[in-house]
C-alpha positions in Angstrom: -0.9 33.1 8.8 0.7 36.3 10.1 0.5 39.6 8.6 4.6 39.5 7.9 3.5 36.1 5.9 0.6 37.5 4.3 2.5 40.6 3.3 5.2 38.2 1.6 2.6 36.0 -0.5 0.6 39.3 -1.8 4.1 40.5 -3.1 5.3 36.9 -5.0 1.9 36.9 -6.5 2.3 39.9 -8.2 4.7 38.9 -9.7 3.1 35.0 -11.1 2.5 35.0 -14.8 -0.7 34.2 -16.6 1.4 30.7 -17.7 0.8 27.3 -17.6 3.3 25.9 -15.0 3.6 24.0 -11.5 3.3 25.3 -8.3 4.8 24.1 -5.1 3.5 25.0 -1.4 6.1 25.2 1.4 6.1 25.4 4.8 8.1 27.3 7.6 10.7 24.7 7.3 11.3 24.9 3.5 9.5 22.2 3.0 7.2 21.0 -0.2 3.8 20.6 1.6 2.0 20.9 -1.7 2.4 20.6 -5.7 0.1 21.4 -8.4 -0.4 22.7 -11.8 -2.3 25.1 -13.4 -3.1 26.6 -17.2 -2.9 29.7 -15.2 -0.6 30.1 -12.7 -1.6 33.7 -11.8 -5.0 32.9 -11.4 -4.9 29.5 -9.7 -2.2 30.6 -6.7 -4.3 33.5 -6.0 -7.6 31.2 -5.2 -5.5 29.7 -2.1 -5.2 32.9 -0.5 -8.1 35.5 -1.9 -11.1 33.0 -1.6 -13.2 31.0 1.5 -11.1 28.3 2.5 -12.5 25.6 4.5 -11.2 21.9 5.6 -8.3 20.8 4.4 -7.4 23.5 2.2 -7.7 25.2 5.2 -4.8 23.5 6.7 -2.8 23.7 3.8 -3.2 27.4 3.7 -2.3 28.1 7.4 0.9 26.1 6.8 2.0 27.7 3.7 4.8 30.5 4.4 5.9 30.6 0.5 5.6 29.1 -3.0 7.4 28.9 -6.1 6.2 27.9 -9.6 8.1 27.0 -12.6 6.7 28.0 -16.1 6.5 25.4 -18.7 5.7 25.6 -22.3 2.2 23.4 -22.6 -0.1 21.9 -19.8 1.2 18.6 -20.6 4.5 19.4 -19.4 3.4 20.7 -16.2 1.7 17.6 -15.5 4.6 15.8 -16.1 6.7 18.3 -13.7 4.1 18.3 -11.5 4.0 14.3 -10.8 7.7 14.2 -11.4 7.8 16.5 -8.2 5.1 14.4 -6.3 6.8 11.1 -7.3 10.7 13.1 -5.3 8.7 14.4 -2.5 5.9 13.0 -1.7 3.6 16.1 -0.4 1.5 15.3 2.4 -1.5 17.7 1.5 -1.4 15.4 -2.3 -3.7 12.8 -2.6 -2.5 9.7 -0.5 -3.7 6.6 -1.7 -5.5 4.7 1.0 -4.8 1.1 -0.6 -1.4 -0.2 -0.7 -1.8 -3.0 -2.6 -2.1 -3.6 -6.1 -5.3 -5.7 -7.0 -4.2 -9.3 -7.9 -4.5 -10.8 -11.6 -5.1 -14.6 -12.6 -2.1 -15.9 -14.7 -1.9 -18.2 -17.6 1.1 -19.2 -18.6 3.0 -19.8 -21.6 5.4 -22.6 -21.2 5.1 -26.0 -22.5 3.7 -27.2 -19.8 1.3 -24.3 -18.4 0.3 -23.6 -14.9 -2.4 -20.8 -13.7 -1.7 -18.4 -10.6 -2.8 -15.7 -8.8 -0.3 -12.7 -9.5 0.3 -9.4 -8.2 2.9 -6.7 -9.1 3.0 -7.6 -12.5 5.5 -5.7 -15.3 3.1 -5.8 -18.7 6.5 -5.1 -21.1 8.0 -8.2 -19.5 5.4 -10.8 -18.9 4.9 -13.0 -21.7 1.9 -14.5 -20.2 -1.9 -14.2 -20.3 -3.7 -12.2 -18.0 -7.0 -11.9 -16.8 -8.2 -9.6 -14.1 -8.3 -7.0 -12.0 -10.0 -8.6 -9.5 -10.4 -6.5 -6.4 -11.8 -9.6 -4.7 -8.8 -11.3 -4.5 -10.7 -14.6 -2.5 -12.6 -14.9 -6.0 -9.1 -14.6 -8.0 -7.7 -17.5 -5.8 -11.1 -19.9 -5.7 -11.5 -19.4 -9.4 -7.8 -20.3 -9.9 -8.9 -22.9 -7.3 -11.4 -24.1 -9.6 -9.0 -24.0 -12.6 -6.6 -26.3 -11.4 -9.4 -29.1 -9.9 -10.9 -29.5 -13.2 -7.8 -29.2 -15.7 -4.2 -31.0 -15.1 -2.2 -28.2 -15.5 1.5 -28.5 -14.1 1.0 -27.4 -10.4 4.8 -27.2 -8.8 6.8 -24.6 -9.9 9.8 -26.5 -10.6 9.6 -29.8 -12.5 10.5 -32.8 -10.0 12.2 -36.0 -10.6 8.9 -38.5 -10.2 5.1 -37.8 -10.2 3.4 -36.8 -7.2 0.1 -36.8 -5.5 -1.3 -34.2 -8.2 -0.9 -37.0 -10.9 -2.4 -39.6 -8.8 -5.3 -37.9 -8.0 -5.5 -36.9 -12.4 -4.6 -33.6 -11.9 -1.8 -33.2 -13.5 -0.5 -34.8 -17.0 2.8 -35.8 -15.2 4.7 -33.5 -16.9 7.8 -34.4 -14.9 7.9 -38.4 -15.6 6.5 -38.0 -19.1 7.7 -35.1 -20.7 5.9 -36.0 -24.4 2.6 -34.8 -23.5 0.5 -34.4 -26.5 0.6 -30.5 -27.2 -2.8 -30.5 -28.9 -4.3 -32.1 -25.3 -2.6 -28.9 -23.8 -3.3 -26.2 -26.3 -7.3 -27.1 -26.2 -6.9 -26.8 -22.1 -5.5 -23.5 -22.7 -8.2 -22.4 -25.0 -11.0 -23.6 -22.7 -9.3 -22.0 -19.8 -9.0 -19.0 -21.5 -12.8 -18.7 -22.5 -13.4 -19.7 -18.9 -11.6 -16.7 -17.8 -13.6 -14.2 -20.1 -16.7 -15.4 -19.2 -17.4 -18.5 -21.1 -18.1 -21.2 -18.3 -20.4 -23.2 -20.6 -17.8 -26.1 -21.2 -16.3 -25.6 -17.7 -19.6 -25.8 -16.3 -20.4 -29.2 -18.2 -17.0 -30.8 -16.9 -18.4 -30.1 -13.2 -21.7 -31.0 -14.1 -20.9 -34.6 -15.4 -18.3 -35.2 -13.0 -21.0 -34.4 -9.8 -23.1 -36.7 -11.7 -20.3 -39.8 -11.8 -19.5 -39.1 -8.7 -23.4 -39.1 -7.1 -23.8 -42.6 -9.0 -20.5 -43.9 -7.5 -22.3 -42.6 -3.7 -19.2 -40.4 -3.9 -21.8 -38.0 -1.9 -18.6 -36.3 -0.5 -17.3 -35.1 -3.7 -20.3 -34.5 -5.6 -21.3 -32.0 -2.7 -17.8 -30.1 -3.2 -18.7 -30.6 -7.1 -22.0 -28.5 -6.7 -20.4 -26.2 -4.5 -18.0 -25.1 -7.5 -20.7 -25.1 -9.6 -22.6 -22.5 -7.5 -19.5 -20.5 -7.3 -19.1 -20.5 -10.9 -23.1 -19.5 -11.0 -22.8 -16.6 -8.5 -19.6 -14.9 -10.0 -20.5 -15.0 -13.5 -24.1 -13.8 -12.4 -22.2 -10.5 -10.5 -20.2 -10.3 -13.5 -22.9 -9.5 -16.1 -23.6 -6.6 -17.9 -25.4 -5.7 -21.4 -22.1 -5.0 -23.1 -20.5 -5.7 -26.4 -18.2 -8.5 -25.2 -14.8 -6.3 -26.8 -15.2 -3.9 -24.3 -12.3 -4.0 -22.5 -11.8 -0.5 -20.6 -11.7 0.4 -17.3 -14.0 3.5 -15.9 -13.2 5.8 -13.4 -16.6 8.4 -12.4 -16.7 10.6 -9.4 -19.0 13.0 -7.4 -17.4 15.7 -5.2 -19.3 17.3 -2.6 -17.9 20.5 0.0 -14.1 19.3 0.3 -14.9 15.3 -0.3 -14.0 14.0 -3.6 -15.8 10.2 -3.8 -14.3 7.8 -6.9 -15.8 4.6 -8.3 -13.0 2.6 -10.8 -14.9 -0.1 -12.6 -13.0 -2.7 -14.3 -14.6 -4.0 -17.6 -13.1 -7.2 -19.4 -14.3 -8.9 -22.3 -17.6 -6.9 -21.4 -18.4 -8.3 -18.2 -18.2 -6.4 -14.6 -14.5 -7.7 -13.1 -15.2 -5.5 -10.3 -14.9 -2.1 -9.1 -12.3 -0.1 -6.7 -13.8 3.1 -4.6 -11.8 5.5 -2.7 -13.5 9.0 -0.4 -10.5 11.9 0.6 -10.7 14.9 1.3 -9.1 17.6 -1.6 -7.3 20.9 -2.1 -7.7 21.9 -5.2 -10.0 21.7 -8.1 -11.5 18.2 -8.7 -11.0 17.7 -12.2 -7.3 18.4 -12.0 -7.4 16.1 -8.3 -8.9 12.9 -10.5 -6.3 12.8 -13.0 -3.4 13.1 -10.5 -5.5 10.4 -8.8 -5.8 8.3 -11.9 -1.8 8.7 -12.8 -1.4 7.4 -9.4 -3.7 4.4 -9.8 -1.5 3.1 -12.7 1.7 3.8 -10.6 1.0 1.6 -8.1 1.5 -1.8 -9.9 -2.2 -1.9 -11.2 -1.5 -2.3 -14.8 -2.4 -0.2 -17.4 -5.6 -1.2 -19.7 -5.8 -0.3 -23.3 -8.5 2.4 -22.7 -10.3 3.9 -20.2 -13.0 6.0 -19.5 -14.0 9.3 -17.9 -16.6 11.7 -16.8 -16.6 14.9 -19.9 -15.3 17.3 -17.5 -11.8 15.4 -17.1 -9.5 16.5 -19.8 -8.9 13.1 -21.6 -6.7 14.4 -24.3 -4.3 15.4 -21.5 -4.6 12.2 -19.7 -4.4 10.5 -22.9 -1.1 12.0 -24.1 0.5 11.3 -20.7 0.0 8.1 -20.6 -0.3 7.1 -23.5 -3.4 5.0 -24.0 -7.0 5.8 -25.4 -9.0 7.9 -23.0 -12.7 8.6 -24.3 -15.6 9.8 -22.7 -18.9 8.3 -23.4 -21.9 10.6 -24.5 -24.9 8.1 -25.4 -25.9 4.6 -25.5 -24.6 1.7 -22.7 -21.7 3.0 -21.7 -23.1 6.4 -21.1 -25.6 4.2 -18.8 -22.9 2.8 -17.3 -20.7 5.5 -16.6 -24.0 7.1 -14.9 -23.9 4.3 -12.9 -20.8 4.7 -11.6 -21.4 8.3 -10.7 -24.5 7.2 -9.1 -22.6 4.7 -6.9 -19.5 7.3 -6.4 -22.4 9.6 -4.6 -24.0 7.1 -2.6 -20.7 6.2 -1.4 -19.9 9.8 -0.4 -23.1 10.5 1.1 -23.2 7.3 3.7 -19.6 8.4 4.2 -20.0 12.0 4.4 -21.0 13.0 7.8 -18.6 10.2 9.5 -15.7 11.8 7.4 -16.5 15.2 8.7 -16.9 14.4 12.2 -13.2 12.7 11.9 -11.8 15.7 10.0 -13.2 17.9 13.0 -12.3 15.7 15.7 -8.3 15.3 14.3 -8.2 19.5 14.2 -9.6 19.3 17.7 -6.9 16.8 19.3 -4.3 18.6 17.1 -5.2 22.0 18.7 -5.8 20.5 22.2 -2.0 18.4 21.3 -0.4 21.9 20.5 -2.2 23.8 23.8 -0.9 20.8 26.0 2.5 20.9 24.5 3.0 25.2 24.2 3.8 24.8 20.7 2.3 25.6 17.3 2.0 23.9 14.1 2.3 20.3 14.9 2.1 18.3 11.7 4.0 15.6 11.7 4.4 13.0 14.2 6.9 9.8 14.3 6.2 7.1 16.6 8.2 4.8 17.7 7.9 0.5 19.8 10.1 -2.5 19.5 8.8 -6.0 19.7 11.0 -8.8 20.9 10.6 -13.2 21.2 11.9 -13.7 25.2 14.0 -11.1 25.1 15.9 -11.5 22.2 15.2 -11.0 18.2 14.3 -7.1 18.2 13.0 -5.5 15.9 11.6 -1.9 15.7 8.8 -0.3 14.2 7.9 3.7 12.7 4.9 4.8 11.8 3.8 8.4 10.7 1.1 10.5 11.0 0.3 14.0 9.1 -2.2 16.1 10.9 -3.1 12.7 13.0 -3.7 10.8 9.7 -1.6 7.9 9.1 0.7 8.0 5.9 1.6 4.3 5.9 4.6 5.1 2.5 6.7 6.5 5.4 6.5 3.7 7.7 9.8 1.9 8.9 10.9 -1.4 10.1 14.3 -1.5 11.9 16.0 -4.7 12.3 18.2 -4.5 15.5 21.7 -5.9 16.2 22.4 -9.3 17.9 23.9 -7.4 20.4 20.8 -5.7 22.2 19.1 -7.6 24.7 16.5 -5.1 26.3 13.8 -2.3 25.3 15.9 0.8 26.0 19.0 -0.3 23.7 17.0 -1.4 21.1 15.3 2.2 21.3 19.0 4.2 21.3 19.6 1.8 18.2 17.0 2.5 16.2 16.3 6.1 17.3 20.2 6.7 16.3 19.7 5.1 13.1 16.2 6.9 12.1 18.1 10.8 13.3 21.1 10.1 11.9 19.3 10.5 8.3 17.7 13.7 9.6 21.2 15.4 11.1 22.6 14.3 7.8 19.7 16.6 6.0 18.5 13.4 4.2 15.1 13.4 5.3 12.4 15.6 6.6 12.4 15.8 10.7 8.9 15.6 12.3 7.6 18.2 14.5 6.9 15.7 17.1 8.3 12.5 18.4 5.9 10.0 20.5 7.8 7.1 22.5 5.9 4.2 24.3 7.0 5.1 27.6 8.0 7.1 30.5 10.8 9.0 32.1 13.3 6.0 31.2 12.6 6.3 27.4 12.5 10.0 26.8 15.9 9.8 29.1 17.2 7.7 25.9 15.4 10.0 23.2 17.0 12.8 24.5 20.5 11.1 24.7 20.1 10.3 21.2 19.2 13.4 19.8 21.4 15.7 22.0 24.6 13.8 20.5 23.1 14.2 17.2 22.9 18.3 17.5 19.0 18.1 16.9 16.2 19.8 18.8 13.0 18.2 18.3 9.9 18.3 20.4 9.6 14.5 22.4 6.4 13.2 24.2 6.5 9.1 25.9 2.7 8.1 26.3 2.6 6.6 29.8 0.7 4.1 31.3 -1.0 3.5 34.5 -0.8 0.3 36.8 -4.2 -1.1 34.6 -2.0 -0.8 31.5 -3.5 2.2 30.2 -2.6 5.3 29.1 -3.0 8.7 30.9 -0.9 11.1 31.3 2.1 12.8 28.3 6.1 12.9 29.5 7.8 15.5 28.0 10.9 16.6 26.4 11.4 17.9 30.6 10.2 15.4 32.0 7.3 17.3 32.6 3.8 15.0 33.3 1.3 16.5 31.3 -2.2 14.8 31.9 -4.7 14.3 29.2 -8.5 13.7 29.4 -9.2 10.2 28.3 -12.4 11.0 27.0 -10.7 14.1 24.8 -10.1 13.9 21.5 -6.1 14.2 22.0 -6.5 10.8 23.8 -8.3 8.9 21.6 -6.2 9.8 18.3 -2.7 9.5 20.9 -3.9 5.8 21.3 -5.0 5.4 17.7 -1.0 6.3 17.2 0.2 4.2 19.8 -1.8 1.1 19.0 -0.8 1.4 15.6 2.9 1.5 15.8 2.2 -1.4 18.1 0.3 -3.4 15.5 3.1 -2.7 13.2 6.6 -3.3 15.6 4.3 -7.4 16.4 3.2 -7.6 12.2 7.0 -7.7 11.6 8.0 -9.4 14.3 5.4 -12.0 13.5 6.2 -12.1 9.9 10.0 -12.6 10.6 9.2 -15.7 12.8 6.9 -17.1 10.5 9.9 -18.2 8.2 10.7 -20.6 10.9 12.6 -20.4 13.6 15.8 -21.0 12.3 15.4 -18.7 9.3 14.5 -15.5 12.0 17.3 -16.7 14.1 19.5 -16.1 10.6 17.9 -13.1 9.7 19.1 -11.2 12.9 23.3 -12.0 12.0 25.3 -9.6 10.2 26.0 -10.4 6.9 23.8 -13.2 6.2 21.3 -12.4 3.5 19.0 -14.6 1.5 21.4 -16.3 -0.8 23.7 -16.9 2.5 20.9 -18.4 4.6 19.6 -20.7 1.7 23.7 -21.6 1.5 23.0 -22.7 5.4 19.7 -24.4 5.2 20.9 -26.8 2.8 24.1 -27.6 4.7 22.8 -27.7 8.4 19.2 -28.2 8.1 18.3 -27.6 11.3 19.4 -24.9 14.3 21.0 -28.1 16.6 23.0 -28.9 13.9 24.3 -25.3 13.3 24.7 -25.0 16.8 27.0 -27.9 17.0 29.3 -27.3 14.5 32.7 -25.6 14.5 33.5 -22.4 13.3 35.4 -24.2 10.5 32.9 -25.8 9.2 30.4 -22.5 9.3 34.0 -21.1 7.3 33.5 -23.8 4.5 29.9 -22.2 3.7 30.3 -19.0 4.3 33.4 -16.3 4.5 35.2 -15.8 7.8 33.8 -12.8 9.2 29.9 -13.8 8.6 31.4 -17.3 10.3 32.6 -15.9 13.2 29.5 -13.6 13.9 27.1 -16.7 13.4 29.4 -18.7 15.4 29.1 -16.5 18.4 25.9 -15.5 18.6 24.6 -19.1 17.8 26.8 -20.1 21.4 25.0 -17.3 23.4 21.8 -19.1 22.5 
């Protein structure tokens, strides 16, 4: 930070209130690198730049040129500005969550004829159903659910069909399709048993298994009665993780944590019907204080499709009435008895987690300030925080699709990641590069999103030809690099913006976080490329024509059924499923095939 900068932050902080409010952190480009809150504005903007900074804060200091703050009238309203603001921007020195999934529930449902699933991304207000869960071990969710099904015949299609199929046969299903006047009672006592399975009541599940091994033991049904005691054991071993000296109402989930120099460590247990479901942990690095870092880090927990339990519970140093009245459910802090014990517990387990992790953490931290220092020296520039990298991944040269992946200070922030789905009309690497680098600018020249400091292509002089083509016609003037490889298909030396070869030590820290980029925007450019030819072949083929979404392909599955079929129809008959236009694209990129 220069002394111009420095001189400009003394003077706005003179002028901060001593008000509650949120704060937001900007950099040279006007940019929201940071938002928090504070009771005390005044007092809390001045710790940035008046104390001993270290680690990240560190890096969040050096990139701040200016703040602003807006005043509100309680603390509670500054958290809800202050997420509000998170939520619009998405800061990259605020807590990323490393997990991008929601943990999975088990599902029983309400209709006549019931079935039980695994679920994610579940909407509490609007599911009618029962649910049981979190459980972060989502192989235990689906072998439990498994389990479920083998023992009880619950309706297993998801749609009813016109005859009774193999399920019924085998007696695991009532038929529900062929006879439709099952007795309810039968049904309702399923549910009821299933349901006190699923909170921890295996006795009568356990006796169903047991008797059937049995049967099938006496009937040298060796086979089955193996598979039999395997359930049984799985039954044994989950319930036996599962168990805890609680009242079995509890139904809560805990979140304890242990910070040490810049590391913030968090252990989420989730506690049903008083047994253990299972627990989520989660180590980054922080910026500001810890107790004001947990509850953004708790908000964000329920905001990422993990649904919200009744109550939950937190260490005494958390402000629980503030969590509580944002959102809106019981938050309590345990002071004696089991659940003090167990909230100890997870605090124990949050620093054991942190102190195996620790020293590997700070050896990463160092080594990414390293390779972004040695990444600045190589390139003459300062301040590189943001990098955009870019491959395409094709099926015999056709069906491109490219990939984007970010990184902030060499740390990958997977919510900005993008997939690019590439015109029918491209039939090599370096148009499907102008297409999607076109596409990705265009937003930026348009001032709709943020522009990186740094551009990474997979490739050499040909590629960076095409980078700079693209953002020349688009009036933009941001740093490029192509990562090129040698004849043994490995990276070693940098192209830049100039064409300039730059090389790099390949035992340097630049190299090895350089490849960590490139491998994984390669990983990501095959993932979708793999996931789009998993639908079949005809589906991808479909996927790649203007105009034909899922309704439309569906439309042309039924009709043609298969991609010789298509092929060998006229464009009249492509017109009688879909419109003309859509016809006449499919038409004539289904000839060039």
């Amino acid at each position: 930070m220069n002394e111009e900068v420095k001189k400009h932050i003394k003077e706005k902080l003179s002028l901060v209130p001593n008000l509650p409010g949120s704060y937001q952190m900007k950099n040279k480009d006007g940019m929201i690198i940071y938002v928090g809150k504070a009771k005390n504005l005044k007092n809390r903007l001045k710790s940035y730049f008046t104390g001993n900074v270290t680690g990240k804060t560190a890096m969040l200091v050096n990139d701040i040129r200016t703040f602003e703050y807006i005043v509100t009238s309680s603390e509670l309203e500054s958290l809800i500005l202050e997420i509000t603001l998170i939520k619009k921007y998405n800061p990259k020195y605020n807590i990323l969550l490393k997990d991008d999934k929601s943990y999975p529930y088990i599902e029983l449902s309400n209709d006549k004829y019931p079935t039980v699933k695994v679920v994610r991304n579940i909407n509490r207000k609007k599911n009618k159903n029962k649910l049981f869960g979190p459980y972060p071990n989502v192989f235990a969710a689906r072998r439990t659910v498994e389990i479920i099904n083998r023992m009880y015949p619950l309706r297993k299609c998801a749609n009813l069909k016109k005859d009774v199929c193999l399920y019924y046969h085998l007696g695991e299903c009532l038929g529900y399709c062929k006879y439709k006047d099952v007795d309810q009672e039968k049904i309702s006592k399923m549910k009821d048993e299933i349901t006190a399975f699923l909170k921890g009541d295996a006795e009568i599940i356990t006796k169903k298994i047991e008797e059937d091994m049995y049967k099938a033991s006496e009937a040298l049904n060796f086979e089955k009665a193996k598979s039999l005691k395997e359930m049984l054991d799985d039954i044994n071993i989950t319930l036996k993780r599962q168990k805890l000296d609680l009242n079995k109402k509890y139904n809560f989930d805990m979140f304890a944590y242990y910070k040490n120099n810049n590391y913030l460590s968090v252990q989420v247990f989730f506690i049903r019907d008083g047994l253990l479901f299972g627990r989520h942990k989660d180590i980054f690095t922080i910026v500001d204080d810890e107790k004001e870092e947990i509850i953004e880090y708790i908000i964000k927990f329920y905001e990422k499709d993990n649904l919200l339990p009744n109550e939950i519970m937190i260490n005494d140093e958390v402000d629980s009435r503030l969590l509580e009245e944002y959102l809106n459910i019981k938050v309590n802090t345990p002071k004696k008895g089991d659940l003090k014990k167990l909230l100890d517990l997870a605090t124990d387990n949050a620093k054991v987690a942190l102190v195996e992790e620790e020293e590997t953490l700070k050896q990463n931290d160092e080594a990414r300030i390293k390779a972004k220092e040695e990444l600045e020296k190589a390139l003459n520039l300062s301040n590189i925080n943001r990098i955009e990298a870019f491959d395409n991944s094709h099926l015999f040269g056709t069906f491109y699709v490219g990939g984007m992946v970010v990184f902030d200070d060499f740390i990958a922030n997977k919510d900005l990641y993008r997939k690019y789905k590439i015109s029918t009309d491209v039939k090599d690497d370096l148009s499907a590069m102008r297409e999607v680098l076109y596409r990705r600018y265009y937003k930026v020249a348009m001032d709709e999103e943020e522009a990186p400091d740094l551009i990474v292509i997979d490739g050499g002089e040909l590629q960076i030809n095409v980078a700079n083509e693209i953002l020349n016609s688009l009036n933009l003037n941001i740093p490029i690099i192509g990562l090129k490889k040698d004849d043994k298909h490995r990276t070693n030396t940098i192209i830049d913006k100039e064409l300039n070869v730059i090389n790099i030590d390949n035992k340097s820290n630049l190299f090895l976080f350089l490849t960590k980029i490139q491998d994984e925007v390669h990983r990501f450019a095959i993932s979708y490329h793999r996931n789009i030819k998993s639908k079949g072949m005809l589906s991808s083929i479909l996927d790649f024509v203007p105009g034909i979404g899922e309704k439309r392909k569906k439309e042309l599955l039924k009709r043609f059924g298969s991609l010789k079929k298509m092929k060998e129809a006229s464009l009249q008959e492509l017109e009688e499923t879909v419109n003309k236009d859509v016809a006449n694209k499919l038409y004539q990129y289904l000839k060039e095939l």
